[in-house]
mmCIF entry with sequence, helices, sheets and N, C-alpha, C, O atoms, coordinates in Angstrom:
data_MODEL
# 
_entry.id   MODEL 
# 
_entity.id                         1 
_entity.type                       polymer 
_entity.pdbx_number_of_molecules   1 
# 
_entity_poly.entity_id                      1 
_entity_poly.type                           'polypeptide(L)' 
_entity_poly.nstd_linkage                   no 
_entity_poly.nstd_monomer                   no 
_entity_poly.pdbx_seq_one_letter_code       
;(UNK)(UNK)(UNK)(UNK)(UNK)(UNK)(UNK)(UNK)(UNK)(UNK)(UNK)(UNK)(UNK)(UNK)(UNK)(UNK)
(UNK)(UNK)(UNK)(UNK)(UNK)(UNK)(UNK)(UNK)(UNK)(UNK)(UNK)(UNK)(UNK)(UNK)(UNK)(UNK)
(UNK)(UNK)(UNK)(UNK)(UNK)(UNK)(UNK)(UNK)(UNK)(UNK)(UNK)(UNK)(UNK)(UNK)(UNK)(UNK)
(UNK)(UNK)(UNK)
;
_entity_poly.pdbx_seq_one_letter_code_can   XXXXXXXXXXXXXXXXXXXXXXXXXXXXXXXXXXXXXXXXXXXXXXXXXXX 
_entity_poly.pdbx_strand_id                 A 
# 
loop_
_entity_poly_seq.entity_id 
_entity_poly_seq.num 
_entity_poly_seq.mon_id 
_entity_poly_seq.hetero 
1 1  UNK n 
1 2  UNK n 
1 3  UNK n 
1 4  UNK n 
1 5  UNK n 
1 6  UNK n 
1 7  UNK n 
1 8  UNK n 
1 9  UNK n 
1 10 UNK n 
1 11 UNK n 
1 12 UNK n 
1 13 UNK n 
1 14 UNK n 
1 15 UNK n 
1 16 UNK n 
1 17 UNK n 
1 18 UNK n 
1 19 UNK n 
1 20 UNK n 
1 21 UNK n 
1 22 UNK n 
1 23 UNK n 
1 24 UNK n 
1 25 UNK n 
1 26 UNK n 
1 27 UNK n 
1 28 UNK n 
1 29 UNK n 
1 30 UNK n 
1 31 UNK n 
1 32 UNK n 
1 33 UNK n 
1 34 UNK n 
1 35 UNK n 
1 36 UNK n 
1 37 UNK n 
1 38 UNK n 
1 39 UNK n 
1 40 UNK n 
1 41 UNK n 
1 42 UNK n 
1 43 UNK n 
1 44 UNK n 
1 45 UNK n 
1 46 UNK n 
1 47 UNK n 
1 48 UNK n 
1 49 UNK n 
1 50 UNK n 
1 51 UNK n 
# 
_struct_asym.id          A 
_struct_asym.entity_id   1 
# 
loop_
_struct_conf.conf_type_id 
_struct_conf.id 
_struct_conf.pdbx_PDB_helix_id 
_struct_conf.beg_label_comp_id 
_struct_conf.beg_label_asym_id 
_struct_conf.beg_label_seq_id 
_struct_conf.pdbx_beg_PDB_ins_code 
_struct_conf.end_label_comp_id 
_struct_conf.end_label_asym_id 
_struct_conf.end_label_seq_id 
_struct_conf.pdbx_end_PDB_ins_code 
_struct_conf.beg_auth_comp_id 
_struct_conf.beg_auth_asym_id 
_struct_conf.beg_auth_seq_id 
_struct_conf.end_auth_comp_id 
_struct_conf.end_auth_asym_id 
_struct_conf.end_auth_seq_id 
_struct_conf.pdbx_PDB_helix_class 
_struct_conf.details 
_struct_conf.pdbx_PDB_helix_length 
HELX_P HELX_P1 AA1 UNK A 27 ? UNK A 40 ? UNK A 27 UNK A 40 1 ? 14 
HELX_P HELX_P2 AA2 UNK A 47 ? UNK A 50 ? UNK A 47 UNK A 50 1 ? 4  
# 
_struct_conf_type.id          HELX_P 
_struct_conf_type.criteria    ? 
_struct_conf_type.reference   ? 
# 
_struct_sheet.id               AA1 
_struct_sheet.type             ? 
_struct_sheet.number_strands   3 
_struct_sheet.details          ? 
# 
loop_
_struct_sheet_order.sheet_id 
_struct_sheet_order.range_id_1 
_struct_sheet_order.range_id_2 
_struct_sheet_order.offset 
_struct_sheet_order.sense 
AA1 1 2 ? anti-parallel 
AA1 2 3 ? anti-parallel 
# 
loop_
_struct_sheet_range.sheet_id 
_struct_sheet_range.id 
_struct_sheet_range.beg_label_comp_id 
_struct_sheet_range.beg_label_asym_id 
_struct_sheet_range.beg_label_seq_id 
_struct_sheet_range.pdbx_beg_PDB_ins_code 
_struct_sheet_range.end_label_comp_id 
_struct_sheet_range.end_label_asym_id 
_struct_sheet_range.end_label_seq_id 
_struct_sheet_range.pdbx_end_PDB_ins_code 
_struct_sheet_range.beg_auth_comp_id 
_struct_sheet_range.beg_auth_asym_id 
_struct_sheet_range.beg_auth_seq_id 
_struct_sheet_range.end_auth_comp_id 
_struct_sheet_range.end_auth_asym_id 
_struct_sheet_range.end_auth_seq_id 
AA1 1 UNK A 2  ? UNK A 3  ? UNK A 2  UNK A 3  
AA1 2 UNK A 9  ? UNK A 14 ? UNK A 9  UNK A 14 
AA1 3 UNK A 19 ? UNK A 24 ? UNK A 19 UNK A 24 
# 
loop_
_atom_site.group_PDB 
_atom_site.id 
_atom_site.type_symbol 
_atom_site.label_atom_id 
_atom_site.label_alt_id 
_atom_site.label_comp_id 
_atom_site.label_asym_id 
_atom_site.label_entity_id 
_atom_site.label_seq_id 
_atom_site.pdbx_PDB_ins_code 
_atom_site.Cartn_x 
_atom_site.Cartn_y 
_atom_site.Cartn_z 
_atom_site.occupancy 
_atom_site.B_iso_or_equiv 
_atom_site.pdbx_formal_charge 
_atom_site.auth_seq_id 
_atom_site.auth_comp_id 
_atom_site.auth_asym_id 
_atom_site.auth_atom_id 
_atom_site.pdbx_PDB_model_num 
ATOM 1   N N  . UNK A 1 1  ? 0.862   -1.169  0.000   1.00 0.00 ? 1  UNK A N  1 
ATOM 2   C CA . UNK A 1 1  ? 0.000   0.000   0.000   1.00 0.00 ? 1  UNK A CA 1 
ATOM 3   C C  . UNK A 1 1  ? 0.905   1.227   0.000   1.00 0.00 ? 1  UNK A C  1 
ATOM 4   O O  . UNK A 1 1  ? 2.004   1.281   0.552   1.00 0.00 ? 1  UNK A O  1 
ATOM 5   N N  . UNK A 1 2  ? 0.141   2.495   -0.885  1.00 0.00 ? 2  UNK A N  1 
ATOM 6   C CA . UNK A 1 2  ? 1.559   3.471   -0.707  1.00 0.00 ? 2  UNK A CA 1 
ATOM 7   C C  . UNK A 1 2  ? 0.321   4.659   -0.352  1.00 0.00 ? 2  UNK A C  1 
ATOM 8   O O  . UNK A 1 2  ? -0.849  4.389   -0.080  1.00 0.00 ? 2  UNK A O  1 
ATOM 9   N N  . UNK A 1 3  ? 0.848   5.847   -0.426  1.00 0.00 ? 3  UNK A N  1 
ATOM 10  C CA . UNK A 1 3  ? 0.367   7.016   -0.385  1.00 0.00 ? 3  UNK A CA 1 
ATOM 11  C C  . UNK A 1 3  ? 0.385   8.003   -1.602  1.00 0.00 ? 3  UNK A C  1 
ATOM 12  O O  . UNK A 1 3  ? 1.361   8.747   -1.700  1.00 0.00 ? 3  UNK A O  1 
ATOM 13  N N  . UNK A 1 4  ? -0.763  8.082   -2.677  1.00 0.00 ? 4  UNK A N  1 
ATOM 14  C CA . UNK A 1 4  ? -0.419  8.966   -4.034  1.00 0.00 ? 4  UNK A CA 1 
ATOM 15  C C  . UNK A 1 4  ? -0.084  10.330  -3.517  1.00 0.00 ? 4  UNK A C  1 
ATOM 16  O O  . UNK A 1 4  ? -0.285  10.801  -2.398  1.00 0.00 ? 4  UNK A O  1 
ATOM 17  N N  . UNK A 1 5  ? 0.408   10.801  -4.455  1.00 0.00 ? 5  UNK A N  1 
ATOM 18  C CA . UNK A 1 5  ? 0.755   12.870  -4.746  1.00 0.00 ? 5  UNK A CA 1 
ATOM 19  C C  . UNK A 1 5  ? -0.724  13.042  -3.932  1.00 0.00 ? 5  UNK A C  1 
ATOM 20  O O  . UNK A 1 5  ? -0.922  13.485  -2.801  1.00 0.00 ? 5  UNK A O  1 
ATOM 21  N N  . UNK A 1 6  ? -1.500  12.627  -4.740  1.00 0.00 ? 6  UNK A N  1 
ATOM 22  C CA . UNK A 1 6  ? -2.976  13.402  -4.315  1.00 0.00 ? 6  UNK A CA 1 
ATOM 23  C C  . UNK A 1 6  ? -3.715  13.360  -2.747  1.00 0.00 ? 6  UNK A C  1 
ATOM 24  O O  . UNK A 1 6  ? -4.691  14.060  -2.474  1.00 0.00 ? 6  UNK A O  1 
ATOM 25  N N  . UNK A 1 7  ? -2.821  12.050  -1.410  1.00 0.00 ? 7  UNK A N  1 
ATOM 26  C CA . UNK A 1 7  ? -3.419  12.060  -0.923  1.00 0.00 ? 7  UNK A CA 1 
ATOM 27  C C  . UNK A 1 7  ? -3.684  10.701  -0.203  1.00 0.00 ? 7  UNK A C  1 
ATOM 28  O O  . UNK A 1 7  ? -3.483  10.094  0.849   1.00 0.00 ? 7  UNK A O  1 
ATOM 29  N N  . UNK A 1 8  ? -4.277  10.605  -1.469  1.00 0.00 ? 8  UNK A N  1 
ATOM 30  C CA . UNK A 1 8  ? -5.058  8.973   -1.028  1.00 0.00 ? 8  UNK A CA 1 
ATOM 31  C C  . UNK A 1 8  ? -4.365  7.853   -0.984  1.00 0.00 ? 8  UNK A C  1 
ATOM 32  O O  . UNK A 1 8  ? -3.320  7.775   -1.630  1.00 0.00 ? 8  UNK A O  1 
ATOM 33  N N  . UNK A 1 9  ? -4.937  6.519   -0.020  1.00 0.00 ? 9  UNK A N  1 
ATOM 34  C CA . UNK A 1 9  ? -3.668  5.554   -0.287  1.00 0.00 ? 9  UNK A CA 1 
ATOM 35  C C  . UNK A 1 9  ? -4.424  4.689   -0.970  1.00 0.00 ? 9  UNK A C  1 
ATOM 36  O O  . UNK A 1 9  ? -5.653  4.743   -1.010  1.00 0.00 ? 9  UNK A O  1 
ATOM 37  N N  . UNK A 1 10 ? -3.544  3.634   -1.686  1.00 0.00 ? 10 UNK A N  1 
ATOM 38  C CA . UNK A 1 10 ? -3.883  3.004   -2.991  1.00 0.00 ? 10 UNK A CA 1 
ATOM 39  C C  . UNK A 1 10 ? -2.909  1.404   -2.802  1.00 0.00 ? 10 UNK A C  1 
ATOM 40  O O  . UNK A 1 10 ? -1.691  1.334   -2.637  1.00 0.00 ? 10 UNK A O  1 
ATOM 41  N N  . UNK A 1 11 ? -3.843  0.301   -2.884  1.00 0.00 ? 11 UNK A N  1 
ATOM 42  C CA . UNK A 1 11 ? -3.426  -0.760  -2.989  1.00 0.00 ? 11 UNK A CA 1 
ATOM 43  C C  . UNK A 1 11 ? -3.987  -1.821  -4.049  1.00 0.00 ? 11 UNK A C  1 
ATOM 44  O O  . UNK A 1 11 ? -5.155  -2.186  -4.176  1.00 0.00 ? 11 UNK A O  1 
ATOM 45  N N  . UNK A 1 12 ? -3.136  -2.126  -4.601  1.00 0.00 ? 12 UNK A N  1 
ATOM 46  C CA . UNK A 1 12 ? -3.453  -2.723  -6.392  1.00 0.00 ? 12 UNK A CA 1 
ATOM 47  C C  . UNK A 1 12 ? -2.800  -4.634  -5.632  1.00 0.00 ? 12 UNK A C  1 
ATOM 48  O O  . UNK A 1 12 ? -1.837  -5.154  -5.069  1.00 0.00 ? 12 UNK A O  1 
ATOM 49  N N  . UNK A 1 13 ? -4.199  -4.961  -6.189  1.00 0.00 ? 13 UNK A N  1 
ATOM 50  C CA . UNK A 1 13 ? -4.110  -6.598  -5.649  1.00 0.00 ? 13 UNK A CA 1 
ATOM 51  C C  . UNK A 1 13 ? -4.261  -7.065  -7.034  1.00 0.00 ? 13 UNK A C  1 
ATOM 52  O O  . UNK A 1 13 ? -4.868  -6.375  -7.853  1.00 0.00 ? 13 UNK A O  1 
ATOM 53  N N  . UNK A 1 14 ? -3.742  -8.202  -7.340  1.00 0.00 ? 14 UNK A N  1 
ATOM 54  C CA . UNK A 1 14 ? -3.989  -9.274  -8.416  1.00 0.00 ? 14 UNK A CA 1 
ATOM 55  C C  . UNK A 1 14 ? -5.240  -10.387 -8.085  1.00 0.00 ? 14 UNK A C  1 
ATOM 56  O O  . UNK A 1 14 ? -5.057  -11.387 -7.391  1.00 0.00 ? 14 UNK A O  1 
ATOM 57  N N  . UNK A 1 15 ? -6.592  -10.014 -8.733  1.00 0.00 ? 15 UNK A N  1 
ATOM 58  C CA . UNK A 1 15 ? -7.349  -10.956 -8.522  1.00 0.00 ? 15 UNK A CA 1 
ATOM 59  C C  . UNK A 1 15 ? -7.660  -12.349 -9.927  1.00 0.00 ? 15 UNK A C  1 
ATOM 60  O O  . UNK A 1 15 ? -7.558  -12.141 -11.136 1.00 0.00 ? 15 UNK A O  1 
ATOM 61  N N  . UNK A 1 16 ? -7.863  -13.069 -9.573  1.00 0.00 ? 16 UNK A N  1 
ATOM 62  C CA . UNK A 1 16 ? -8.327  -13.593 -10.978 1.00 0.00 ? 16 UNK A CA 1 
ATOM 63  C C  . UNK A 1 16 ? -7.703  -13.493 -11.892 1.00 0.00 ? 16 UNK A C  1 
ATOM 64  O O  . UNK A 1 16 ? -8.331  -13.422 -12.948 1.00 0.00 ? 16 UNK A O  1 
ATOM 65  N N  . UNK A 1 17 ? -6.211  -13.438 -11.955 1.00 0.00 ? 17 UNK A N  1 
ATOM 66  C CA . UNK A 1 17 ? -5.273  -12.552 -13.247 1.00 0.00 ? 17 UNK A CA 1 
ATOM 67  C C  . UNK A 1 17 ? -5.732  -11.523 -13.639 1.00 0.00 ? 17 UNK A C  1 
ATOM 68  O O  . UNK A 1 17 ? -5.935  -11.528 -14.853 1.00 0.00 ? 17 UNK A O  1 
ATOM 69  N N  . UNK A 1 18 ? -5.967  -10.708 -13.178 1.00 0.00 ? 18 UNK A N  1 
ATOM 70  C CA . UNK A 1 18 ? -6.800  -9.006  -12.905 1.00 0.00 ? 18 UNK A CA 1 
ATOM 71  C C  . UNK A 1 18 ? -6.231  -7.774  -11.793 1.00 0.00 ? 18 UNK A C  1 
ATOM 72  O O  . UNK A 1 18 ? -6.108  -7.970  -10.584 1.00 0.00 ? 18 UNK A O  1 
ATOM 73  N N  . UNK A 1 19 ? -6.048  -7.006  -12.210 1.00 0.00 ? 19 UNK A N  1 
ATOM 74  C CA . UNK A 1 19 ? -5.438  -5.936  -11.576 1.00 0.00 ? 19 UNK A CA 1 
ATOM 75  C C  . UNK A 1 19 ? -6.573  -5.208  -10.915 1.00 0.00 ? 19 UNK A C  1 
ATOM 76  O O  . UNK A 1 19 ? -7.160  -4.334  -11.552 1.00 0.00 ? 19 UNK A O  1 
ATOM 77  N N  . UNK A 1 20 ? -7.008  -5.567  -9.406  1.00 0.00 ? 20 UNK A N  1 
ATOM 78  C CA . UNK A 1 20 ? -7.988  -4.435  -8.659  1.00 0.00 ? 20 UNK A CA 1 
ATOM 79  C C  . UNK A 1 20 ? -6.906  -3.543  -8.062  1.00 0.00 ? 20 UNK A C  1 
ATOM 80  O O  . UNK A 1 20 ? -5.736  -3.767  -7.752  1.00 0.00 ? 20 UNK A O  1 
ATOM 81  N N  . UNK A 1 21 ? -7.887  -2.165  -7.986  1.00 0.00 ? 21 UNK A N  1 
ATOM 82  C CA . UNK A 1 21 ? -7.087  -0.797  -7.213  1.00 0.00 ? 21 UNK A CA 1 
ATOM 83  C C  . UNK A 1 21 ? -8.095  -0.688  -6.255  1.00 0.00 ? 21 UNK A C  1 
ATOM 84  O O  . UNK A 1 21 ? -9.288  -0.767  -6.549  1.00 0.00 ? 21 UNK A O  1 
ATOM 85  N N  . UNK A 1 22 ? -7.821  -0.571  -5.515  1.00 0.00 ? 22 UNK A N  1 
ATOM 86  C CA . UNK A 1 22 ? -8.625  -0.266  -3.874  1.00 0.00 ? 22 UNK A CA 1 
ATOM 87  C C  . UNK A 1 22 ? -8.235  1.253   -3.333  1.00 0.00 ? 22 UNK A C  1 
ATOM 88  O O  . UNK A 1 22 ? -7.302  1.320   -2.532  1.00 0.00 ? 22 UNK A O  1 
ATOM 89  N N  . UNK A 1 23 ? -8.750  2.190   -3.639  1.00 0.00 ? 23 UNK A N  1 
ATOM 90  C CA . UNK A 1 23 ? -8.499  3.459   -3.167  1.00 0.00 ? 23 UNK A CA 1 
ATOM 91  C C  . UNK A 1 23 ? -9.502  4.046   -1.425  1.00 0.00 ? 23 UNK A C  1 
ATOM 92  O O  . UNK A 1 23 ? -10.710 3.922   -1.224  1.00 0.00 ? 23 UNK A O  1 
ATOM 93  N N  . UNK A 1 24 ? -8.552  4.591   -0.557  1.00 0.00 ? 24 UNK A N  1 
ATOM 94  C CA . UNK A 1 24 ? -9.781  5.819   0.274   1.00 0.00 ? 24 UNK A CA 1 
ATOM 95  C C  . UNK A 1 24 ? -8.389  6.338   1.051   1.00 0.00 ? 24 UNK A C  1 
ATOM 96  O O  . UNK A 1 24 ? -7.206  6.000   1.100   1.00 0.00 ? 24 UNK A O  1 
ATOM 97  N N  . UNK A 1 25 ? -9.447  7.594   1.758   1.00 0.00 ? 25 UNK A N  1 
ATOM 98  C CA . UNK A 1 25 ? -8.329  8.342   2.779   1.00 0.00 ? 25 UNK A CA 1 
ATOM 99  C C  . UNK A 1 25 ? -7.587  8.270   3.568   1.00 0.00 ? 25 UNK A C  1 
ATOM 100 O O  . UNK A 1 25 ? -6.739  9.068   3.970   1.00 0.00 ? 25 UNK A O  1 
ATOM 101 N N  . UNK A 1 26 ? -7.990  6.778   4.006   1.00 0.00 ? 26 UNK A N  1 
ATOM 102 C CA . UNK A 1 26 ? -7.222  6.135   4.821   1.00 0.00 ? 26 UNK A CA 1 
ATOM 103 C C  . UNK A 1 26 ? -6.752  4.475   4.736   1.00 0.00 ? 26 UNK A C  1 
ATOM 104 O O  . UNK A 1 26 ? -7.355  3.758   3.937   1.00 0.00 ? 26 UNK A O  1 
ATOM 105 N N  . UNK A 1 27 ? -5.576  3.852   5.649   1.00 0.00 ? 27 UNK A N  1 
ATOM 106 C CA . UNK A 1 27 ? -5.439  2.993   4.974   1.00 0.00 ? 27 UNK A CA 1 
ATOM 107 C C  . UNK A 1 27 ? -6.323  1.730   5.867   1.00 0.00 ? 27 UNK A C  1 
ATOM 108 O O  . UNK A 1 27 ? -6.365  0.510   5.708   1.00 0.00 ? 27 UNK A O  1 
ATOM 109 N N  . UNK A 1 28 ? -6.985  2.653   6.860   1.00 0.00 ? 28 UNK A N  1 
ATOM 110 C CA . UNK A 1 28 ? -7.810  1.295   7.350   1.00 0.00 ? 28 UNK A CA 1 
ATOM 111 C C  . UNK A 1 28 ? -9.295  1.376   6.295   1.00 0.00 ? 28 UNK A C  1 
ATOM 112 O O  . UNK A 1 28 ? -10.083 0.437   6.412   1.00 0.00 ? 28 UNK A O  1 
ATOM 113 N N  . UNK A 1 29 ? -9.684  2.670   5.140   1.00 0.00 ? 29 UNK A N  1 
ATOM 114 C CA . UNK A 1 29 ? -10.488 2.488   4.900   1.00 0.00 ? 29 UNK A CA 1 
ATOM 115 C C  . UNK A 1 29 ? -10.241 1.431   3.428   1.00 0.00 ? 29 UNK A C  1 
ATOM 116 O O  . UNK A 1 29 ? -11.162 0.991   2.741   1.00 0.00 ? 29 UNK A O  1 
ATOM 117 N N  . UNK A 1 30 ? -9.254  1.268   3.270   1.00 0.00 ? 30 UNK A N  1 
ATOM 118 C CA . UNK A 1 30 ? -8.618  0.506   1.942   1.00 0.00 ? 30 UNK A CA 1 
ATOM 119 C C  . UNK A 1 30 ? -8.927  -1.026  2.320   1.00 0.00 ? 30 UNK A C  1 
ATOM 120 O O  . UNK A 1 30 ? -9.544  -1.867  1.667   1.00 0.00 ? 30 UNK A O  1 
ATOM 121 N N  . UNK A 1 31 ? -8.158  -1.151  3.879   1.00 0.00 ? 31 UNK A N  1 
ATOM 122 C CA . UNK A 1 31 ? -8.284  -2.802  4.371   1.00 0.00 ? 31 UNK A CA 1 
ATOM 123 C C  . UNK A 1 31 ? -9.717  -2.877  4.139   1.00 0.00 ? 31 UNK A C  1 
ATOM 124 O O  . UNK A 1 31 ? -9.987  -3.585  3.169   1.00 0.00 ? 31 UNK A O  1 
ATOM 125 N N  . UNK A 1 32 ? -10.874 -2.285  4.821   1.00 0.00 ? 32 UNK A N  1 
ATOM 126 C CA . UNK A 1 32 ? -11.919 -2.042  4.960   1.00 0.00 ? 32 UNK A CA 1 
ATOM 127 C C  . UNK A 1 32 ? -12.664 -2.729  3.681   1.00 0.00 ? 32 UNK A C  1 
ATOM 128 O O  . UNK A 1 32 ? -13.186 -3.840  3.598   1.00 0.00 ? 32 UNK A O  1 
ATOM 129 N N  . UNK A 1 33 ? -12.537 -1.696  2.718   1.00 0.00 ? 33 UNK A N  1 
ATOM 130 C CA . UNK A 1 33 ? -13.172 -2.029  1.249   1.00 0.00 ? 33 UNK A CA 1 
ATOM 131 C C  . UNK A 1 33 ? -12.307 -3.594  0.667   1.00 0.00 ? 33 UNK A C  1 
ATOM 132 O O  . UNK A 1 33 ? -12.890 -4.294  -0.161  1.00 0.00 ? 33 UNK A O  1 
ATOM 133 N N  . UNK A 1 34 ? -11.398 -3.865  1.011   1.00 0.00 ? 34 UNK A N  1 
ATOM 134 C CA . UNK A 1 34 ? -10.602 -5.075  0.241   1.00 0.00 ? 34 UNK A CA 1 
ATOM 135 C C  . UNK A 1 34 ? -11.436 -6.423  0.493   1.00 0.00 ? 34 UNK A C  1 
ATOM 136 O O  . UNK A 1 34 ? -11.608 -7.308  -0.345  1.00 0.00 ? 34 UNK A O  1 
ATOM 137 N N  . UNK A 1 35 ? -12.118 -6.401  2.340   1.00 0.00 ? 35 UNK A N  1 
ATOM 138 C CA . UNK A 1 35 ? -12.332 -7.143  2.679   1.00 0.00 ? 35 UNK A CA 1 
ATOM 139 C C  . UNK A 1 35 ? -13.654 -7.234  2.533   1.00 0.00 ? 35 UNK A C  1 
ATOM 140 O O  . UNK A 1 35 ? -14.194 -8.334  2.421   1.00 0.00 ? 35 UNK A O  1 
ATOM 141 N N  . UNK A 1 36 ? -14.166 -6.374  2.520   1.00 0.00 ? 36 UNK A N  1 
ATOM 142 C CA . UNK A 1 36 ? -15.591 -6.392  1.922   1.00 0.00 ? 36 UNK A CA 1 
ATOM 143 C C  . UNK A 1 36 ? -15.568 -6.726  0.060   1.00 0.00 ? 36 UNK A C  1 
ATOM 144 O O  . UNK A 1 36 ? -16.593 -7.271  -0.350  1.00 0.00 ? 36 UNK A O  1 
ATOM 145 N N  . UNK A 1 37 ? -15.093 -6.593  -0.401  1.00 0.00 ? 37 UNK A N  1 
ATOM 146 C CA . UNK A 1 37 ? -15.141 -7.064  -2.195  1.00 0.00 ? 37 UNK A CA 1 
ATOM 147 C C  . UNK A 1 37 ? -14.688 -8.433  -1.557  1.00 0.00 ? 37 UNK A C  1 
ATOM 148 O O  . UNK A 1 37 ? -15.568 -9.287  -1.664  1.00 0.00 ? 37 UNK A O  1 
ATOM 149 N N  . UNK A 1 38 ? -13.788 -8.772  -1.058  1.00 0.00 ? 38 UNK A N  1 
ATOM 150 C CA . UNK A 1 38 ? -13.315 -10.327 -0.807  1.00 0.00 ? 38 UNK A CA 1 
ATOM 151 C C  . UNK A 1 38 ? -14.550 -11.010 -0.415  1.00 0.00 ? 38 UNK A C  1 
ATOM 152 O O  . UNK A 1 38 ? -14.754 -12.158 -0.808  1.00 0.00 ? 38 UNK A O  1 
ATOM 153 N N  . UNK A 1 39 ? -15.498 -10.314 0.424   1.00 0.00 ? 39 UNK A N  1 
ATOM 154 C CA . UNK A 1 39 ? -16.641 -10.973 1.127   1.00 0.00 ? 39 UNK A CA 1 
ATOM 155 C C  . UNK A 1 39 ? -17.848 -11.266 -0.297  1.00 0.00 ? 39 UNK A C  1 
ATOM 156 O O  . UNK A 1 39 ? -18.385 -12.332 -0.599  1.00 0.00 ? 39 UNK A O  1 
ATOM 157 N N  . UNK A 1 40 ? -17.960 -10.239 -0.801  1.00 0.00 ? 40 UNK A N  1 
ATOM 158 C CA . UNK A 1 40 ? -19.350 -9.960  -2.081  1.00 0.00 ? 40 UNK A CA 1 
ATOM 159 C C  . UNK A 1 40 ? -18.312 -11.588 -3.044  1.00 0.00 ? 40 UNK A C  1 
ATOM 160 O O  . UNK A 1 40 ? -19.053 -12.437 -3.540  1.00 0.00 ? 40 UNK A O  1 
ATOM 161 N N  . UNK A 1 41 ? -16.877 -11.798 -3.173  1.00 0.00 ? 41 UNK A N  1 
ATOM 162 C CA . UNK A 1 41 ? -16.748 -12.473 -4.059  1.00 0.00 ? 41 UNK A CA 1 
ATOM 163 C C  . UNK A 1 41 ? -16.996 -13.954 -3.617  1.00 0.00 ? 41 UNK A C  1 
ATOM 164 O O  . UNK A 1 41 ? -16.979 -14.858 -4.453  1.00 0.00 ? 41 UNK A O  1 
ATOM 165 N N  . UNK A 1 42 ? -17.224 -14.186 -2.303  1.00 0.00 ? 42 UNK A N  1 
ATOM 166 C CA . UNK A 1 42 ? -17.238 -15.779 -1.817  1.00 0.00 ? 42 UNK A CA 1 
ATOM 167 C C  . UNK A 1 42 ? -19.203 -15.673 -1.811  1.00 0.00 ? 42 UNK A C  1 
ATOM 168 O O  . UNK A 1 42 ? -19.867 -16.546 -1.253  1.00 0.00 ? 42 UNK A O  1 
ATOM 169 N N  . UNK A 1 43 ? -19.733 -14.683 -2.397  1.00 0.00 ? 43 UNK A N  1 
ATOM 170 C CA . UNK A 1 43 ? -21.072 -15.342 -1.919  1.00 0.00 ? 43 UNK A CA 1 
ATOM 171 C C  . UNK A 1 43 ? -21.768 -15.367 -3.652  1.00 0.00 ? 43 UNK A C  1 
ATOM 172 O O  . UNK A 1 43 ? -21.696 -14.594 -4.607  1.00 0.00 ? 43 UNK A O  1 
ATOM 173 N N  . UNK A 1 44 ? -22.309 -16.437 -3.448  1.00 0.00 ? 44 UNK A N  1 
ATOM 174 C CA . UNK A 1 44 ? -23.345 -16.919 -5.303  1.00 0.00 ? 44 UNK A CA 1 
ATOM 175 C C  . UNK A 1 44 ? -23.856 -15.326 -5.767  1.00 0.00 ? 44 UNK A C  1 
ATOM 176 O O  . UNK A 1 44 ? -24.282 -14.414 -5.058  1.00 0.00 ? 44 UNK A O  1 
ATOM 177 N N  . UNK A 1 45 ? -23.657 -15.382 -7.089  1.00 0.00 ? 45 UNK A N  1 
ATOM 178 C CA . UNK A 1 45 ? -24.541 -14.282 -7.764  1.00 0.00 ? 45 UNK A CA 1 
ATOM 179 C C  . UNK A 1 45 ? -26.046 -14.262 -7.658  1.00 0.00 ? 45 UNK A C  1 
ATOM 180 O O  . UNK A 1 45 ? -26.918 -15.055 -8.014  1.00 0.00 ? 45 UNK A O  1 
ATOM 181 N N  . UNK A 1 46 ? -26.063 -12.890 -6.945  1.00 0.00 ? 46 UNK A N  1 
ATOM 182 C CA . UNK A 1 46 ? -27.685 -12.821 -7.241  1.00 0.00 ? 46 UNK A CA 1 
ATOM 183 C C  . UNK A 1 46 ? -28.526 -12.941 -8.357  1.00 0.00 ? 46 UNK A C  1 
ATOM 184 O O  . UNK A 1 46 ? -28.039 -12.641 -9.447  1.00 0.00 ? 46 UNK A O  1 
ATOM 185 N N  . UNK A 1 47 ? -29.711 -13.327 -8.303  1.00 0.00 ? 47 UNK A N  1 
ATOM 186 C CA . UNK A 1 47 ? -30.703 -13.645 -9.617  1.00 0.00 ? 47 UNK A CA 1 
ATOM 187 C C  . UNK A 1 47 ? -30.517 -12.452 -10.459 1.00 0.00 ? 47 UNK A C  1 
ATOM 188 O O  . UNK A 1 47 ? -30.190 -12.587 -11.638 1.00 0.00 ? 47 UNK A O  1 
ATOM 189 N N  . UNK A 1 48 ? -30.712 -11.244 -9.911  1.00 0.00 ? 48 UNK A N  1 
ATOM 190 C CA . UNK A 1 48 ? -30.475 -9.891  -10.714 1.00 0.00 ? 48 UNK A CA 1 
ATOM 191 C C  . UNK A 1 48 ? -29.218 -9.951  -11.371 1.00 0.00 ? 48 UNK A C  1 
ATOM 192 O O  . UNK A 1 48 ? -29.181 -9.492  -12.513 1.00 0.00 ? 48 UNK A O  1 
ATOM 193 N N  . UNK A 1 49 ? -28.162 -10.433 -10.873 1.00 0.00 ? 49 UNK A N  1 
ATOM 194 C CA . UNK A 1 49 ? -26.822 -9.932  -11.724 1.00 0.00 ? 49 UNK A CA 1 
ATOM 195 C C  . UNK A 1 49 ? -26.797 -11.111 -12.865 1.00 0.00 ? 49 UNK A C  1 
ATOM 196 O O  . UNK A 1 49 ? -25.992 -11.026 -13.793 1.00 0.00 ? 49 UNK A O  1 
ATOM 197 N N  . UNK A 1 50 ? -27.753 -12.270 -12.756 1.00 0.00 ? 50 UNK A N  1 
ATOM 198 C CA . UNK A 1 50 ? -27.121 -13.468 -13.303 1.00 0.00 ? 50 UNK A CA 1 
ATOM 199 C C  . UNK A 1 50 ? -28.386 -12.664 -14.362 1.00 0.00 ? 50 UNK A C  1 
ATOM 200 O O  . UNK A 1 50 ? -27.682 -11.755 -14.803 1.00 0.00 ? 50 UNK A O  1 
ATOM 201 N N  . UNK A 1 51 ? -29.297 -12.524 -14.792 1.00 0.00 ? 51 UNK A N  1 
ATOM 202 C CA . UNK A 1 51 ? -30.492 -11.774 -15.489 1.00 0.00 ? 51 UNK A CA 1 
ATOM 203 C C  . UNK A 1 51 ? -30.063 -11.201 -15.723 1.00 0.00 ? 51 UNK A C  1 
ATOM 204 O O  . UNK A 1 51 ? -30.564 -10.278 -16.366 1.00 0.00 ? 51 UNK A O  1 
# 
């Protein structure tokens, strides 16, 4: 995780052979959001997204 020019801190994970960027103001709000997308990815697609 680093700290951009602008501010914000920024941590770029390899998912899926895929480059996610996880940006916020802070770096517990980065852990925060990482672990929540980690959470949305272990649960089945909803009927809406699969429609």
């Amino acid at each position: 995780m680093y700290r951009r020019p602008d501010g914000l801190y920024e941590k770029i994970i390899i998912i899926n052979g895929k480059r996610k960027a996880f940006r916020g103001k802070t770096d517990k709000e980065v852990t925060r959001k990482i672990a929540e997308y980690n959470i949305q990815q272990k649960q089945e697609p909803l009927f809406e997204t699969v429609v």
